[in-house]
C-alpha positions as CSV (number, residue, x, y, z in Angstrom):
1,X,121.0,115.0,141.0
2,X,121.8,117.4,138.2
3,X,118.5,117.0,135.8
4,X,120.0,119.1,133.6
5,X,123.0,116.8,132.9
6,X,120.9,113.7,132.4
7,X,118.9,114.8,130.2
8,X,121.9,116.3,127.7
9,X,123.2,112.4,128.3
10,X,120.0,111.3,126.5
11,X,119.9,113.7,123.9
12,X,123.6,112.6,123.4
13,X,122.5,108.9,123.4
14,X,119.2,109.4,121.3
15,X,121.4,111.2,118.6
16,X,124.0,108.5,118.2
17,X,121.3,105.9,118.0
18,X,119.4,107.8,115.0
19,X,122.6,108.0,113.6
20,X,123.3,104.8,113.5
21,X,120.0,104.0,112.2
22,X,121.1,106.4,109.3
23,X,123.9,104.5,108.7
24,X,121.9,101.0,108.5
25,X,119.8,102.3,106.1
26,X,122.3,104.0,103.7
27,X,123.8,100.5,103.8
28,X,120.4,99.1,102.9
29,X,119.5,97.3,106.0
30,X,116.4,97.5,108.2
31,X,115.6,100.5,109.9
32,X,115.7,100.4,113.9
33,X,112.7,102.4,114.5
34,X,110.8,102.5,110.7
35,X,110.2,98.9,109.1
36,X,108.1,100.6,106.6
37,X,108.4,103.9,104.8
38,X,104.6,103.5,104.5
39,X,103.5,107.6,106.0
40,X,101.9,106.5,109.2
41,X,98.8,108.9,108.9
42,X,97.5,106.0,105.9
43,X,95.9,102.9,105.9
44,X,95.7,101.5,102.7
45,X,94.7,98.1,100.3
46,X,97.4,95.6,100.2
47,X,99.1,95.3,96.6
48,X,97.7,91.9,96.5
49,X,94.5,93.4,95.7
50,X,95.0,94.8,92.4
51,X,94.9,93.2,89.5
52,X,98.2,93.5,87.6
53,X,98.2,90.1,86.0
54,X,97.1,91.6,83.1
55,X,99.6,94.2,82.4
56,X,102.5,93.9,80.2
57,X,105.4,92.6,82.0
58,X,109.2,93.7,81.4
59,X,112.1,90.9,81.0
60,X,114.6,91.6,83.4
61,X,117.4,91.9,80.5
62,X,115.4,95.0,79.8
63,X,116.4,95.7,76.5
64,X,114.9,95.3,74.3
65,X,111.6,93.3,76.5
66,X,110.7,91.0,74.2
67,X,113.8,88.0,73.0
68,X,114.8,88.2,69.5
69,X,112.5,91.6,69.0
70,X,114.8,94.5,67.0
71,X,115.5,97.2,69.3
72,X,113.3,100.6,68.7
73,X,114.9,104.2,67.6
74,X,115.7,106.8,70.1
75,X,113.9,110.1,69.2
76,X,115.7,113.1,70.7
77,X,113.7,115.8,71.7
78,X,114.8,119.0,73.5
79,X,113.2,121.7,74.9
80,X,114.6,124.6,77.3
81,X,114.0,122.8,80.9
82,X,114.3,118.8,79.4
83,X,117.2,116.9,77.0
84,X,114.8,113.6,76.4
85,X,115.0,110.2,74.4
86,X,111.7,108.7,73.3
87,X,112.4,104.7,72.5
88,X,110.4,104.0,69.6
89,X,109.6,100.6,71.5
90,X,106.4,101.0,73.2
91,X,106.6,105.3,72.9
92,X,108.8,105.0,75.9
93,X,110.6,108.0,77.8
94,X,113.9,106.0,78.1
95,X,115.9,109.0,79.1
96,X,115.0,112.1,80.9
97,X,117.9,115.0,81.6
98,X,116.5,118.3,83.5
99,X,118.3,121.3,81.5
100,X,118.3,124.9,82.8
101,X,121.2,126.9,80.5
102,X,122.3,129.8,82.2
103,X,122.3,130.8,85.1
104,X,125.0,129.8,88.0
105,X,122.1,128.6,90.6
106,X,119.9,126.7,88.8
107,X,122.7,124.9,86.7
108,X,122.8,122.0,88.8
109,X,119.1,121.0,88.6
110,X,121.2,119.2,85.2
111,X,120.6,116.0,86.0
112,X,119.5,112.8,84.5
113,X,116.0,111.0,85.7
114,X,114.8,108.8,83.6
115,X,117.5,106.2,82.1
116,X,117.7,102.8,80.7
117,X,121.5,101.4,81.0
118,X,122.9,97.6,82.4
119,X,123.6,100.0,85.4
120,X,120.4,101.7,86.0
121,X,116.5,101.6,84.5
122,X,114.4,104.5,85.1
123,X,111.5,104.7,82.7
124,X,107.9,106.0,82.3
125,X,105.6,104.4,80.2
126,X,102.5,103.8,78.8
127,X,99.9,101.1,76.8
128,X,96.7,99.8,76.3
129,X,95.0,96.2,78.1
130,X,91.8,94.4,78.3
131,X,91.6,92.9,74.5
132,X,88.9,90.7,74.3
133,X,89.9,86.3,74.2
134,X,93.1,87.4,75.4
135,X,93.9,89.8,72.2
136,X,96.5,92.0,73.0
137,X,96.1,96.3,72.6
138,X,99.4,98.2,71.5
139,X,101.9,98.2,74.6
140,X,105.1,99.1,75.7
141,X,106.1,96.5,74.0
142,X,105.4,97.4,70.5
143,X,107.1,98.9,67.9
144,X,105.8,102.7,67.1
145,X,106.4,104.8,64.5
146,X,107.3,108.3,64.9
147,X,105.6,110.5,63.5
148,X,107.1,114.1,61.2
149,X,107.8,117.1,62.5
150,X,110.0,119.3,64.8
151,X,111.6,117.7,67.7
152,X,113.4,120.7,69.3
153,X,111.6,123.7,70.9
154,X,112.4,126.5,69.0
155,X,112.8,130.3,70.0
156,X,109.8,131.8,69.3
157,X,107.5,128.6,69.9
158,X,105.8,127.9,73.4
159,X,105.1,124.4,72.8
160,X,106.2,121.4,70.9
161,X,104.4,118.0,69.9
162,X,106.1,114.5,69.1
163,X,103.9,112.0,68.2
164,X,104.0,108.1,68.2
165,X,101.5,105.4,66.0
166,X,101.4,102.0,67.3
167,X,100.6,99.0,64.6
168,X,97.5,97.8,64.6
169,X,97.2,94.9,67.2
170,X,94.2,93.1,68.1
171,X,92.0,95.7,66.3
172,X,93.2,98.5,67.7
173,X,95.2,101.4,67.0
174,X,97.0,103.6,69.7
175,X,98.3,107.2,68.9
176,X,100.7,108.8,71.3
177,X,101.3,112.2,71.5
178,X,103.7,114.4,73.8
179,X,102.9,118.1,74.5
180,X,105.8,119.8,76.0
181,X,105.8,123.6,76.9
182,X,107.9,126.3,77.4
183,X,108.9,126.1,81.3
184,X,107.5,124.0,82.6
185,X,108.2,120.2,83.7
186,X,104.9,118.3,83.1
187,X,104.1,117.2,80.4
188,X,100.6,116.6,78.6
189,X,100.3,113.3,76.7
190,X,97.3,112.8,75.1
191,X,96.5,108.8,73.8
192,X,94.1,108.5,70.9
193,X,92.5,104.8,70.5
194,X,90.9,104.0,67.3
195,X,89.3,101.3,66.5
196,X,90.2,99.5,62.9
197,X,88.3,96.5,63.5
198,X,85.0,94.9,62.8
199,X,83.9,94.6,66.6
200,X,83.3,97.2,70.0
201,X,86.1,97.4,71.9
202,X,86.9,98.3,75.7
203,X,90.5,98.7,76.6
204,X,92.4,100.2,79.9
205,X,95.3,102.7,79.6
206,X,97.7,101.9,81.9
207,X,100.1,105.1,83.1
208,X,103.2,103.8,84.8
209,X,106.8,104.6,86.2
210,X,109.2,101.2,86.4
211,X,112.9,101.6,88.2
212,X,115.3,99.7,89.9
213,X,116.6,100.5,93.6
214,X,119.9,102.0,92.6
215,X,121.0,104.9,95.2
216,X,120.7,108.2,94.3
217,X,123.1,111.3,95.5
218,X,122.5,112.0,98.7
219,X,124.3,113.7,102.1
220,X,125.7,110.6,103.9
221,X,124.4,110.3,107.7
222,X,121.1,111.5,106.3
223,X,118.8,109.4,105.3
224,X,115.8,110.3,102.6
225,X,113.0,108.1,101.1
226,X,113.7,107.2,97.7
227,X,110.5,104.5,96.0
228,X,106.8,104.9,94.8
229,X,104.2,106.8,96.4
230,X,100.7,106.7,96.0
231,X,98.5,109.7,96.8
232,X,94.7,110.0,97.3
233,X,92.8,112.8,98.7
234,X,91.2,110.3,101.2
235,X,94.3,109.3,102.5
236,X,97.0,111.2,101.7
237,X,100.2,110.7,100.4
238,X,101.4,106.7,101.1
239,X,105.0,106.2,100.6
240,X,105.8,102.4,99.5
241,X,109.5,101.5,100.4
242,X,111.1,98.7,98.2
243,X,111.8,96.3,101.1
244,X,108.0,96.2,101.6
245,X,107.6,95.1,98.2
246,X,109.8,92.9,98.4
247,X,108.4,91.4,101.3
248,X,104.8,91.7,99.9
249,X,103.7,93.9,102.9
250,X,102.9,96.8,100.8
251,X,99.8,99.1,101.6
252,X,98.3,102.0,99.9
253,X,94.7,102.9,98.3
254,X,94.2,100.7,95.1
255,X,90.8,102.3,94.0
256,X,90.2,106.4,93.8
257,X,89.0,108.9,91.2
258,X,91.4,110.7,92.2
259,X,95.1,111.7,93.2
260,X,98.3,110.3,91.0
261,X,101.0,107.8,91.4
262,X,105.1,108.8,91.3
263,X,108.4,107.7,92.4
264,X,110.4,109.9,94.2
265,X,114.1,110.7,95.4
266,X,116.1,113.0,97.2
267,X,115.5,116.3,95.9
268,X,113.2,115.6,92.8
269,X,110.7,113.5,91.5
270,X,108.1,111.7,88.7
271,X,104.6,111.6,88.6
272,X,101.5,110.3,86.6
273,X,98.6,112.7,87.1
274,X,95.2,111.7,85.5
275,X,92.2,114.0,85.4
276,X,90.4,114.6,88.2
277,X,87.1,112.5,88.7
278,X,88.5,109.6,86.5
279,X,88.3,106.4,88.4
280,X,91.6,104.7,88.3
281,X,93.2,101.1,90.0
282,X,96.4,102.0,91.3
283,X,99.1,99.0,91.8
284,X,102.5,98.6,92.5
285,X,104.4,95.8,92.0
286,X,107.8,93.7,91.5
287,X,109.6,93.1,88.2
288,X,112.5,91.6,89.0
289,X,115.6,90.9,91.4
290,X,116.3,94.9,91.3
291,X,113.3,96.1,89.3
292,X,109.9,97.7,90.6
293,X,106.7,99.6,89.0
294,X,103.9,102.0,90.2
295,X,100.9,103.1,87.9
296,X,97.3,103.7,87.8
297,X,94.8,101.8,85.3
298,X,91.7,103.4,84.1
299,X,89.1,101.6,82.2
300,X,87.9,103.8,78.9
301,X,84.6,103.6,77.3
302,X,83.6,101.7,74.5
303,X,84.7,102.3,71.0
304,X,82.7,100.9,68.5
305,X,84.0,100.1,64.9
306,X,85.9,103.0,62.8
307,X,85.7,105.7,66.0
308,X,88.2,106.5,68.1
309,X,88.4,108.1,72.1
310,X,91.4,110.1,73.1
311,X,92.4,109.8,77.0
312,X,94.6,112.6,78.7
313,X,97.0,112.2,81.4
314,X,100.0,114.8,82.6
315,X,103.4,113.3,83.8
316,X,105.7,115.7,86.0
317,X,109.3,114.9,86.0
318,X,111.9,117.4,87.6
319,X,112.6,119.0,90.4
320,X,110.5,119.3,94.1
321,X,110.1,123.0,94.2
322,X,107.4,123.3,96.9
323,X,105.3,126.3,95.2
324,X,105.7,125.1,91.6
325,X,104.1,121.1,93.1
326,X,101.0,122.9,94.4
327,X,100.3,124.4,91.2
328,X,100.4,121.4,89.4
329,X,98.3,118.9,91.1
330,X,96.5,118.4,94.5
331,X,98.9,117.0,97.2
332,X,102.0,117.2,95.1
333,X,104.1,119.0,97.0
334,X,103.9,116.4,99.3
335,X,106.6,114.3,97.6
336,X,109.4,116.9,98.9
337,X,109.7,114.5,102.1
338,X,109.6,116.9,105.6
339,X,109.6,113.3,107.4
340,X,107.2,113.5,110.7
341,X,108.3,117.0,111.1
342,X,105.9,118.6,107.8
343,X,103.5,120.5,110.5
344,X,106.3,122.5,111.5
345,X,108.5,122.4,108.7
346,X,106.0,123.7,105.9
347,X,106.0,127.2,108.1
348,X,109.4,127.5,108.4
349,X,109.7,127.0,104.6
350,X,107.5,129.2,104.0
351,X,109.1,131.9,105.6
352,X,112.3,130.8,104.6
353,X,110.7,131.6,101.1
354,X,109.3,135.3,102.3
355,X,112.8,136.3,103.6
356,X,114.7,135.0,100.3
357,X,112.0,136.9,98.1
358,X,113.8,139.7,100.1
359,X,117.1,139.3,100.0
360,X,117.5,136.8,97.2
361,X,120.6,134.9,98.6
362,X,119.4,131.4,100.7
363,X,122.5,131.7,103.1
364,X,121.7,135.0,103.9
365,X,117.8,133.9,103.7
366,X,118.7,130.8,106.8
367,X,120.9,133.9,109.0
368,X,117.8,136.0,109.2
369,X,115.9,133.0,109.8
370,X,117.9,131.8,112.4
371,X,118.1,135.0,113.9
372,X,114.3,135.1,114.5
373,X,113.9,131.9,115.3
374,X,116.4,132.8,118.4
375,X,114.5,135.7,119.0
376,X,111.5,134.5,119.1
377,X,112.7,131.8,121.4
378,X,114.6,134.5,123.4
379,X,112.0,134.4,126.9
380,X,112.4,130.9,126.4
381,X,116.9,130.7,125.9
382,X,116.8,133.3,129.0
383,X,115.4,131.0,131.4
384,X,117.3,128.3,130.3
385,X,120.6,130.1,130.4
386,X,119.5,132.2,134.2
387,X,118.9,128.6,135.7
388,X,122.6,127.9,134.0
389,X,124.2,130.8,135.5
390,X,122.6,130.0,138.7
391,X,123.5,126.3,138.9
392,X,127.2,127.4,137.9
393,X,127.0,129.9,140.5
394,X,126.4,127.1,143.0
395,X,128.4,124.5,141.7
396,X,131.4,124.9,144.6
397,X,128.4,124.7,147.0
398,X,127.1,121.1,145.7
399,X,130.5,120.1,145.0
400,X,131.1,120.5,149.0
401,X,127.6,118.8,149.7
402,X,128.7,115.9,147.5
403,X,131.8,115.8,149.3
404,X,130.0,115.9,152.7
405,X,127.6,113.0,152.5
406,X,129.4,110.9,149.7
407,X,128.5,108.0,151.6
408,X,125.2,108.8,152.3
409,X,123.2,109.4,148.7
410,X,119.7,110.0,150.6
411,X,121.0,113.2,152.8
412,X,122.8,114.5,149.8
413,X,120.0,114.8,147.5
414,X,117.9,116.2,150.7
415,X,120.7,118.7,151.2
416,X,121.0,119.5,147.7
417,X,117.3,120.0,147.2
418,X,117.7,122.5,149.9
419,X,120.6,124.4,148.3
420,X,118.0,124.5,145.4
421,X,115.5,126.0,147.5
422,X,117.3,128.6,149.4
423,X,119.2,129.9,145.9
424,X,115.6,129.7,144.2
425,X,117.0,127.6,141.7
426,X,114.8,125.2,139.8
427,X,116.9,122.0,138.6
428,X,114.5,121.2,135.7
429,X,115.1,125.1,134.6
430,X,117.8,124.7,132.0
431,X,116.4,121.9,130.1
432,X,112.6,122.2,130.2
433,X,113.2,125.4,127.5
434,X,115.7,123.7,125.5
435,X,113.1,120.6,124.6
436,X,110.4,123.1,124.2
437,X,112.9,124.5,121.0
438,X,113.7,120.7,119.5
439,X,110.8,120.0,117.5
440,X,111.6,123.7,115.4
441,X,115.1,123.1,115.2
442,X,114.7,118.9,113.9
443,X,111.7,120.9,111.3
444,X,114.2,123.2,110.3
445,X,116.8,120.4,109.9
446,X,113.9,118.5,107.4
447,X,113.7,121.9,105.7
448,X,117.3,122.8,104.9
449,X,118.2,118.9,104.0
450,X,114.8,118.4,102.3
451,X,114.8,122.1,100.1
452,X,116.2,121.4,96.4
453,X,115.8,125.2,96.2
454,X,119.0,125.3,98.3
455,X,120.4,122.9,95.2
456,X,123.2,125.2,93.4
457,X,122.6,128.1,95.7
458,X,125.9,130.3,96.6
459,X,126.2,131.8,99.6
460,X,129.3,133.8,100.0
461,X,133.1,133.3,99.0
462,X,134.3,129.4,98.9
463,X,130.3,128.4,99.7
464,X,129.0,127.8,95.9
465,X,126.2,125.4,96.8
466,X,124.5,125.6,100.3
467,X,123.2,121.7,99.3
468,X,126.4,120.1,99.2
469,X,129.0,120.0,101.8
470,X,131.9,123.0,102.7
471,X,134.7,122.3,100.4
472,X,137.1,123.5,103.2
473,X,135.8,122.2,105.8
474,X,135.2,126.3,107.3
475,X,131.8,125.5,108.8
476,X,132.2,122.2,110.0
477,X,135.6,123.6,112.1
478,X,133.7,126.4,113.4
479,X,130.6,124.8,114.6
480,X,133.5,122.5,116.0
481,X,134.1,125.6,117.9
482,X,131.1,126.9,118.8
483,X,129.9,123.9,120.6
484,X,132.9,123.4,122.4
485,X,132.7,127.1,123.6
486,X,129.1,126.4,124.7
487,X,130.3,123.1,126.7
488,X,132.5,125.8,128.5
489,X,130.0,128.2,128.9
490,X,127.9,125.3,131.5
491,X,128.4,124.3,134.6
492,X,131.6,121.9,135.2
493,X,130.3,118.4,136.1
494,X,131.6,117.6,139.6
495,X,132.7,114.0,138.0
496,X,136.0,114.5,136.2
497,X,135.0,111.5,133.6
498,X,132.0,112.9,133.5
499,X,133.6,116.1,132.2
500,X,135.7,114.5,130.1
501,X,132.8,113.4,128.4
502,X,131.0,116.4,127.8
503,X,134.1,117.8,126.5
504,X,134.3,115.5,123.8
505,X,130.4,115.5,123.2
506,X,131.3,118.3,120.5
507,X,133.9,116.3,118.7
508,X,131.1,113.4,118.5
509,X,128.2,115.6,117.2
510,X,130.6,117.5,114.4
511,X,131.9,114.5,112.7
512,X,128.5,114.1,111.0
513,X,128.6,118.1,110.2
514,X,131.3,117.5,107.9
515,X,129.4,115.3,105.3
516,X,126.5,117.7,106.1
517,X,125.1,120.1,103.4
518,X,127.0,123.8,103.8
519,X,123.3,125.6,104.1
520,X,122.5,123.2,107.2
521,X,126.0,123.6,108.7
522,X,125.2,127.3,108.5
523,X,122.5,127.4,110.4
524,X,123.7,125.5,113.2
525,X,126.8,127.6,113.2
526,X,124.4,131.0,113.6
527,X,122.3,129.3,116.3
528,X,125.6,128.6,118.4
529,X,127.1,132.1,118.1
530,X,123.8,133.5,118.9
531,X,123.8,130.9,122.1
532,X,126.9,131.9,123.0
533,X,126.2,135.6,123.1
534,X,123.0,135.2,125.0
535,X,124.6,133.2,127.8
536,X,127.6,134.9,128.1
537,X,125.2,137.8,128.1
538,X,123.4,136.5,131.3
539,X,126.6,135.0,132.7
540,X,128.0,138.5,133.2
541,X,124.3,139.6,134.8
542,X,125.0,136.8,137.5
543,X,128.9,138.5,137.8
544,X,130.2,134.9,136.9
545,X,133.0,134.4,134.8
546,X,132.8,132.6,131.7
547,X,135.7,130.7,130.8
């Protein structure tokens, strides 16, 4: 039998499946092969562990929370990366739009986060629990005061401060403050508890990030994680779908003194970060129909009457730029989602990176990566595309075999598997190579699709943003093309249904291409030119024609 055949049949089978699955879960049902979006390298507390009873809870008409309540101001603050709204009510970052002015690439990192709409609820917030007989501390809930001053980053200055009072409620007064500097996307919020009471407190700070399941902009076929994540150095980072909540089967680490809690999307994401060393409970939990939260609780120390503490914590929000995650906390980097593939696919990025730092243009940047990925696959292609040639150059031969003993399957493979040994041809020689390549080219896949760098990025001509797909359709057609070209440049199956079929395996595989980002489309374009030059290459050694 032709091994070589078979196994392209269950690469053509496997890929329809996964997309498929794609398709189920861009529709929101359950996945075929991944119930739960929980990273498999984890094993984790379930949620039912952690004690979130005693957090503030959020009415599903969201706002304002509390019936009746009058609804809080919303301070505008802008600095050069972030256009933000601060809701008076509980301090709260209500909205959250990523600015970069200038610039043709990195204009469309503009893009709205954090949100609080009928439509949509994106919020991170943050409060104070653990009053004694059931006394409440100033929440998200309360009413703040904001406090004078600036609320725009001006030339000149590198930082900016907006700060929030809480009244005083159950003895306690919180004091908010919101450190943003020049550049950069995390923010430093500093919380100042005082004490105006008679009696010793202890409260817990409670750091959170609440949102609904809305979708989020992403290329169709292609599915990507959007939810909370947990990570801890112990175990890494846990990813927490919604359904799993929902079905209370969610599993992460609920006790660390260390790590930070987020929610993240395709191409960007929010995270709580609290100092290193500080024990913290970590929960996430249900809020509603449509509504979900992740955060971490630490327990402060004691303040005794008329002193006051002051707790730190830093919350990213923007986009999941690899190298800038790594600076900024321990595992961050983690929430730009590789899938299985992140062994592989942190390599590739990496020189992906080194080559761009070169040229400075990502399409040109995935060409020369292509081209020595292909080279340095090359022995590899060769052997694959030699057994080719050979098996073409046979094919009248086994056709005549088939022919002969049509009606008698057990001397046909014994007369085949002779053919194979007098031409020295090794059946399992084309495919063996081509598997040995699949894991690289399904890492680069997770690279391209996963790479918000790529987000705004021209690459020639019509191709203004490598993360969104062709707006002619030019790549999609050609890699159209190219495979169809390759399925010539193979052996004809002796079956004429079965050639048929591989004939219209190309039109099957490029439908998805078109909805596919222009940077990926690229590089699988590259990769089938540069196939089709190395077999027609060897083709010609083996004085075959090609076409």
């Amino acid at each position: 039998m032709d091994v070589k055949r078979s196994v392209l049949w269950i690469i053509f089978t496997i890929s329809l499946v996964m997309l498929f699955d794609n398709w189920q879960r861009e529709h929101g049902r359950s996945s075929l092969f991944f119930p739960s979006a929980t990273s498999p390298q984890t094993s984790g507390i379930r949620s039912s562990n952690t004690r979130t009873a005693d957090l503030p809870p959020v009415s599903e008409n969201r706002a304002p929370d509390q019936p009746g309540a009058p609804a809080g101001e919303k301070v505008h603050v802008k600095t050069d990366v972030y256009d933000i709204q601060i809701d008076t009510r509980g301090g709260t970052l209500s909205k959250l739009r990523l600015v970069r002015p200038g610039g043709t690439e990195k204009s469309s990192l503009s893009m709205t986060l954090f949100d609080e709409r009928p439509a949509h609820t994106y919020l991170a917030r943050t409060g104070l629990v653990g009053g004694p007989s059931g006394d409440a501390f100033p929440n998200h809930h309360d009413l703040f005061t904001v406090q004078p001053g600036p609320r725009e980053l001006t030339d000149g200055a590198d930082t900016l401060e907006v700060q929030f009072k809480s009244p005083v409620k159950g003895g306690v007064q919180l004091v908010k403050t919101y450190r943003f500097t020049r550049g950069s996307y995390v923010m430093d919020v500093r919380h100042q508890i005082i004490n105006a009471g008679a009696t010793a407190v202890r409260p817990a700070l409670y750091t959170e990030l609440v949102r609904d399941n809305a979708p989020v902009e992403a290329p169709r076929f292609s599915h990507t994680f959007i939810g909370p994540a947990v990570y801890t150095a112990q175990q890494r980072l846990q990813k927490i779908s919604f359904g799993d909540i929902d079905k209370g089967k969610a599993e992460y680490t609920a006790q660390a003194d260390n790590g930070w809690i987020a929610m993240t999307q395709y191409h960007f994401a929010s995270a709580w970060i609290a100092p290193q060393g500080t024990p913290r409970e970590m929960y996430v939990g249900k809020l509603g129909p449509s509504l979900y939260r992740v955060g971490a609780k630490q327990n402060l120390q004691t303040v005794e009457p008329g002193q006051s503490i002051e707790a730190r914590s830093r919350l990213f929000s923007g986009p999941a730029e690899e190298r800038m995650l790594e600076r900024i906390a321990p595992g961050l980097e983690l929430v730009k989602d590789y899938g299985w593939m992140t062994l592989i696919a942190k390599p590739l990025f990496w020189l992906l990176e080194k080559i761009h730092s070169l040229l400075g243009n990502w399409g040109w940047s995935i060409i020369v990566l292509t081209l020595l990925i292909k080279a340095a696959f090359f022995p590899l292609s060769a052997a694959s595309y030699r057994s080719m040639a050979r098996m073409r150059k046979i094919t009248p031969r086994m056709q005549t075999l088939r022919e002969q003993f049509k009606g008698d399957p057990q001397k046909m493979n014994a007369a085949l598997m002779a053919l194979y040994k007098t031409e020295k041809v090794n059946p399992f020689g084309g495919c063996l190579p081509v598997l040995i390549q699949i894991p690289v080219f399904i890492a680069l896949y997770w690279v391209l699709l996963a790479s918000v760098e790529m987000r705004g990025a021209p690459w020639l001509g019509w191709i203004r943003d490598l993360s969104r797909p062709d707006p002619y359709f030019i790549l999609p057609v050609l890699m159209t093309a190219t495979m169809f070209i390759q399925t010539r440049l193979n052996p004809t199956p002796p079956d004429p249904l079965q050639a048929k079929m591989m004939l219209f395996m190309p039109l099957a595989f490029s439908v998805m291409f078109f909805f596919f980002p222009a940077g990926l489309v690229l590089y699988y374009v590259v990769n089938n030119m540069l196939s089709i030059a190395q077999q027609w290459y060897i083709a010609r050694r083996f004085s075959n024609p090609v076409v």
